[in-house]
N, C-alpha and C positions, 0 to 999 in steps of 0.2 A: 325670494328677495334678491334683488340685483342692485350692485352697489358701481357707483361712476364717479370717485372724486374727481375735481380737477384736478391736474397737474400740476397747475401752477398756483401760488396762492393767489388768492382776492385781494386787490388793493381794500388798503383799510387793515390789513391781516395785522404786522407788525406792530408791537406793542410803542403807545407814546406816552413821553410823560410832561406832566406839565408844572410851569413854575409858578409857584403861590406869591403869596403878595411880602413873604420876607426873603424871598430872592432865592431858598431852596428847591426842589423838585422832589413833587411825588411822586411816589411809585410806579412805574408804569403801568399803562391800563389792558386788565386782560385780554388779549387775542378773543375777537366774538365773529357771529356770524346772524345775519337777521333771516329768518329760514321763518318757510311756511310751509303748509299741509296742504294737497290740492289734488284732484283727480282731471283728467286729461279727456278730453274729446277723443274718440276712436277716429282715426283719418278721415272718412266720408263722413261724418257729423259735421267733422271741423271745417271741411271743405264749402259744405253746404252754406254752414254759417257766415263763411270767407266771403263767400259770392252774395249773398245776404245782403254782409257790411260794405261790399261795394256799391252797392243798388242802394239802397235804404239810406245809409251813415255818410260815408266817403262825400258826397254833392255839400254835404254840409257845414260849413265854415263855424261854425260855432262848436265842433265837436272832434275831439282827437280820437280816433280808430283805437282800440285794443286789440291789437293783433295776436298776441297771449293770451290764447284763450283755454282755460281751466276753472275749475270748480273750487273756490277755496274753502276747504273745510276749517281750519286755524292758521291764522295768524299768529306768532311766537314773537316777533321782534329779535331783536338782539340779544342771543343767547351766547354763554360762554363757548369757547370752540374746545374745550375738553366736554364741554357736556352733549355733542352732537352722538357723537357713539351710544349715549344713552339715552337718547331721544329716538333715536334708530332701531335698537334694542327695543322698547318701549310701544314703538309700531307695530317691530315685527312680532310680537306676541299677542295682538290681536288677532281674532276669529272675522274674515271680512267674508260678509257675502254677498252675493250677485248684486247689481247697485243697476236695475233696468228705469229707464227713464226716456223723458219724450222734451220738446222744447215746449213751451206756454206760451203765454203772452206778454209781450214785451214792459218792461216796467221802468218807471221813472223815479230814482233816488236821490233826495229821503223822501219818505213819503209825504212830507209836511214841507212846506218853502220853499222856497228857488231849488230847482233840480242838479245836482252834478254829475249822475251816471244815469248813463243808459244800460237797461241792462235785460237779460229774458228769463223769466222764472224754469226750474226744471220739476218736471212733475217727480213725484216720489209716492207710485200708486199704492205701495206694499211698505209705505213705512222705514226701507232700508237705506235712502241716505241721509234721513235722519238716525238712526240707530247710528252707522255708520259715525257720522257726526258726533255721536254723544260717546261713541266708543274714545276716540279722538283725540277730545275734548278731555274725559275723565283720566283718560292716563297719561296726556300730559301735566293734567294740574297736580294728580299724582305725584309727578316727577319733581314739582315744581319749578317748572320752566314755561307754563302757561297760566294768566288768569281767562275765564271764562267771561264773555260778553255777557252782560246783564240783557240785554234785547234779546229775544226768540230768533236762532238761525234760520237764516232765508237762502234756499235749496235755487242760486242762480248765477247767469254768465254773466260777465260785464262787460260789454263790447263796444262802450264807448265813454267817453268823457267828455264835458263840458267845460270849456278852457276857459267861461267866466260862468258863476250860475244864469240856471236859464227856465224854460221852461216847457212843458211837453208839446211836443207835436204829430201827427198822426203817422205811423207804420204799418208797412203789411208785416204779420207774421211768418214765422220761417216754418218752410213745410218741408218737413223731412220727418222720415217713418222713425220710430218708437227707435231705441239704441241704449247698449249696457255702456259701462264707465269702466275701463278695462283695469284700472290699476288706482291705488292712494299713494301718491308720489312725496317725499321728503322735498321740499328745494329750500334752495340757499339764492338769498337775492341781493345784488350788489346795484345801487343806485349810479348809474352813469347820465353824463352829462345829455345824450340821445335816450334817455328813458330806464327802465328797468332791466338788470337782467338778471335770468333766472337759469340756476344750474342747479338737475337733477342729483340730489346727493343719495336715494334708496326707495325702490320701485318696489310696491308689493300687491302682487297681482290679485284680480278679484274673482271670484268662480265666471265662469263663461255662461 
């Protein structure tokens, strides 16, 4: 496991507090951090897919590019920032193994109504990133710092957005040979004015 804090803190870090309606202040509010679970594209995957989204996505006015491109296994939200070390801790004592996988066919979410992602299914021939997933899953609700999604997780990338809903329209599929999922990455994502950003807080590698 390899760990990368930032340096500096994340706006939003700093605790505030707020005044109620008889002129006092509450407590201030704990220092958090909105962090997610996520696996990464091995470079020539990610590449493949880059040049994809320029062909395919990019022409498209109707749709914002997702240039961030990873596999979200959980979403967390807004966690306490004393409790990240135990979230971390919590990873690193999973068992993770090999997580081989292929791209599918392109798919349009939700699957019912006007659409707002684009996105490409990942195959999971052997079961293991869903396992993976439910590894995850169980020891963060464990910890208690995650609830679990009532819907069935869907093993995909999300490579584009739809800046009003819309609705599908025809793609070629990305062709690129079969590839593993090198690593289950901790991040910490700080909402900026130009979009998301995402800082790796604990890497933990996956057999080759």
């Amino acid at each position: 496991m390899t760990r990368d804090y930032p340096a500096r803190p994340q706006r939003g870090a700093e605790p505030r507090s707020q005044r109620r309606a008889d002129g006092r202040r509450d407590a201030p509010r704990e220092p958090s951090r909105r962090l997610f679970v996520a696996c990464d594209l091995p470079a020539a995957a990610a590449a493949a897919v880059s040049r994809w989204q320029a062909a395919e996505l990019e022409p498209r006015d109707e749709l914002r590019v997702v240039h961030t491109l990873h596999v979200t296994l959980c979403f967390l939200g807004s966690v306490p920032e004393r409790r990240v070390d135990d979230v971390s801790a919590a990873l690193g004592e999973l068992w993770l193994e090999a997580l081989p996988t292929a791209l599918g066919e392109t798919l349009f979410l939700p699957e019912r109504g006007p659409k707002r992602v684009v996105a490409v299914r990942l195959d999971d021939p052997a079961g293991a990133l869903a396992a993976t997933q439910r590894s995850v899953s169980d020891a963060l609700y464990r910890l208690g710092v995650y609830t679990p999604e009532k819907r069935p997780w869907l093993a995909h990338l999300t490579v584009a957005r739809y800046r009003r809903p819309g609705q599908p329209f025809p793609l070629q599929n990305v062709n690129i040979a079969r590839f593993g999922l090198p690593s289950v990455i901790l991040y910490a994502s700080v909402l900026e004015r130009g979009g998301a950003v995402h800082t790796p807080l604990a890497t933990f590698p996956t057999p080759a």
